[in-house]
C-alpha positions in Angstrom: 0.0 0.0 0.0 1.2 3.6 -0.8 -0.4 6.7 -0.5 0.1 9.6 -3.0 -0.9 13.3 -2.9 0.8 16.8 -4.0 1.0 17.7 -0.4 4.9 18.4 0.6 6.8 15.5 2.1 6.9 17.5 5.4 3.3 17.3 5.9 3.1 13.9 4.7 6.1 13.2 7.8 3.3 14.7 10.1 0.2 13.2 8.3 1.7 9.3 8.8 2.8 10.8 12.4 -0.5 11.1 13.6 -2.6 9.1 11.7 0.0 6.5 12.5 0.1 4.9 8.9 2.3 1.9 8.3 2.8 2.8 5.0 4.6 5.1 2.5 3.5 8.3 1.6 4.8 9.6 -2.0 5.1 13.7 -2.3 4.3 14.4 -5.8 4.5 18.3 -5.8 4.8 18.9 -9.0 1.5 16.6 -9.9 3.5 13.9 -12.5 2.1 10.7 -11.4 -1.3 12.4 -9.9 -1.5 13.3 -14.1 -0.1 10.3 -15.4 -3.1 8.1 -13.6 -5.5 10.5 -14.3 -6.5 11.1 -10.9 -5.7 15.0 -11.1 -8.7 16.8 -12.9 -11.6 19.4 -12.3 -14.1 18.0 -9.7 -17.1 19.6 -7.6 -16.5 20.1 -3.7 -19.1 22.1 -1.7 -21.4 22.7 -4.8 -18.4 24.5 -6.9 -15.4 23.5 -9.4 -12.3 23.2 -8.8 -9.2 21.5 -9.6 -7.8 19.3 -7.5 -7.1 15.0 -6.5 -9.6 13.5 -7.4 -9.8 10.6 -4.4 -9.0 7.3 -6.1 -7.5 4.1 -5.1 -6.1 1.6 -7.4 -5.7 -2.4 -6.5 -2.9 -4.0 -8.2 -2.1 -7.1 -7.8 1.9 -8.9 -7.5 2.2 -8.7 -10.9 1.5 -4.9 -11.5 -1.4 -5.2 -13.2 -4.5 -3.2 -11.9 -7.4 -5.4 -11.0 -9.7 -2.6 -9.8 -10.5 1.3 -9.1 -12.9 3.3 -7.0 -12.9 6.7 -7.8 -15.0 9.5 -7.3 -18.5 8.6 -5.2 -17.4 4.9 -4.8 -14.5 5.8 -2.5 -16.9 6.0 1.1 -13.6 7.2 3.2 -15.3 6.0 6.6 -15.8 2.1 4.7 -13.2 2.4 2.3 -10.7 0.2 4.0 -13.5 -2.2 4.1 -14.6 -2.1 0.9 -11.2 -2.6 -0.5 -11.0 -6.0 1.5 -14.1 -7.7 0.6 -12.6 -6.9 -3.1 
């Protein structure tokens, strides 16, 4: 599991800090691999547009091959971690 956002990796430092993630968190500042999977994009929060991360996460399997996505409305961030296992 990694995590991926354009936040700097100071706050990420603090982020896995207190959220006590066992995990790596990648820094992508400059927005290259937030673009390249298509997850960086206009979106609606609060009733009005923006541009933004557009909250996705990706299940690949051992071979590197993606087996599924929830984006948008299917990512429920209180259930997430258990939709992801009954996947």
């Amino acid at each position: 599991m990694v995590g991926v956002s354009k936040d700097s990796a100071a706050s990420h430092v603090k982020f896995k800090e207190k959220h006590e993630l066992p995990f790596p968190l990648i820094a992508d500042v400059d927005k290259t691999l937030l673009q390249a999977m298509g997850v960086w994009g206009e979106k609606v929060m609060y009733g009005k547009k923006t541009e933004g991360t557009i909250r996705t996460t990706f299940i690949i399997n051992e071979e590197g091959i993606i087996e599924q996505i929830f984006a948008g409305k299917q990512v429920k961030t209180k259930e997430h971690a258990e939709q992801i296992l009954q996947k």
